[in-house]
C-alpha positions in Angstrom: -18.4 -19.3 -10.0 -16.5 -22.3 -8.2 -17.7 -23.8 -4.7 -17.5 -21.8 -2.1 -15.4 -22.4 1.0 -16.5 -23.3 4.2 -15.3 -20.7 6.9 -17.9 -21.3 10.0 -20.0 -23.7 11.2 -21.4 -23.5 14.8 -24.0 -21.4 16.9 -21.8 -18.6 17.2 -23.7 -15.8 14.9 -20.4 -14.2 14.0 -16.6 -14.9 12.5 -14.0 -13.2 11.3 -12.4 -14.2 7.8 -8.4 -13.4 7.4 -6.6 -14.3 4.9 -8.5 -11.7 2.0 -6.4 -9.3 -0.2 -6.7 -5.8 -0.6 -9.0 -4.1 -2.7 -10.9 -7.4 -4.0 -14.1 -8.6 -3.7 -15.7 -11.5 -2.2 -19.4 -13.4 -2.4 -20.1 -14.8 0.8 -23.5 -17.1 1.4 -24.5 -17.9 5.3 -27.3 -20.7 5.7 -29.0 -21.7 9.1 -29.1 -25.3 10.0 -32.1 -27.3 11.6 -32.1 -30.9 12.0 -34.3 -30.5 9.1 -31.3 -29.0 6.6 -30.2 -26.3 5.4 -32.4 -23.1 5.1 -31.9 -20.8 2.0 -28.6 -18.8 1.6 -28.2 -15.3 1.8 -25.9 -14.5 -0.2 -23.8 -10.9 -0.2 -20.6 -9.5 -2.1 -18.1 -7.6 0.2 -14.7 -5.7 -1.0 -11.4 -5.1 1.3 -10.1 -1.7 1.6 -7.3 -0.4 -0.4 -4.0 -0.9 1.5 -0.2 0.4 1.2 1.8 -1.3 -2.1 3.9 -4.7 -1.9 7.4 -3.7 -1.5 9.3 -3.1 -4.6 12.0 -5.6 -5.4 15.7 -5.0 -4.2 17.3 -2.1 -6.8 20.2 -3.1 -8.7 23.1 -0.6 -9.5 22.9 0.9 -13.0 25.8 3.2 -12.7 28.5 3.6 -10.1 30.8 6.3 -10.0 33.0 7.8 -7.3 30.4 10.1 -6.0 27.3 9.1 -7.5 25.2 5.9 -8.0 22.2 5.2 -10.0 19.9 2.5 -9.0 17.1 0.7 -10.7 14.1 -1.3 -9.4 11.0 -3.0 -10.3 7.6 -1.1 -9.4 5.9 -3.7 -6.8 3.6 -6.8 -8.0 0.4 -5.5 -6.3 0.1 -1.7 -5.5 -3.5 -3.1 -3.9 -5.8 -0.6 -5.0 -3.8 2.8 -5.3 -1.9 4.3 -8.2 2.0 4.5 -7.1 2.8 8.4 -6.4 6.9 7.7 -6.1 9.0 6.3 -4.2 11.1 7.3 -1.5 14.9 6.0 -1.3 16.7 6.0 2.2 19.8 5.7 3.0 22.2 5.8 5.7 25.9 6.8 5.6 28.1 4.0 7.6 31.8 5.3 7.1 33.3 6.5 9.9 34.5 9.1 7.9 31.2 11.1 8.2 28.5 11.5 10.9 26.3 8.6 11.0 22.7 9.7 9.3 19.7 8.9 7.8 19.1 11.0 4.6 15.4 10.7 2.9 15.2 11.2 -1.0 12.1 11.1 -2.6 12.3 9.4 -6.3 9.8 10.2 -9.3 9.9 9.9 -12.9 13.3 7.9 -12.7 
């Protein structure tokens, strides 16, 4: 295990850490200070909560036809702690032609 990183230092018995990813876990050690030195560390392991994915990356056309497209994409990097279930494809019709909408498709097993 490396150094650890200094994230406090004061009288205030309390902080908040940012900056941690989802669904990891940390060691943390707090000493007290006395113009003596340092007392012995407590030391403690801590995990993040699971949180939604990363976004996938942009899809790319596979096929185009004239009433059809097939689109591909990458899963996301980090899915930070959950299995993916799907993914859900939205798209909205912007020719004047038709009424303007927003049509929801959910996408499995692509």
């Amino acid at each position: 295990m490396g150094p650890f990183t200094k994230l406090h230092e004061g009288l205030d018995p309390s902080c908040q850490i940012t900056g941690l990813s989802p669904d990891s876990s940390y060691v943390r050690q707090i000493s007290a200070v006395t113009p003596w030195g340092f007392g012995a560390p407590s030391v403690m392991t801590f995990s993040t909560q699971q949180a939604p994915p990363d976004q996938p990356l942009p899809p790319s056309v596979a096929e185009s036809e004239a009433s059809s497209i097939r689109l591909s994409w990458d899963s996301p990097a980090r899915c930070n702690g959950l299995p993916i279930q799907g993914f859900v494809l939205e798209y909205l019709v912007i020719d004047d032609k038709e009424a303007h909408e927003r049509r929801n498709i959910m996408v499995q097993d692509i």
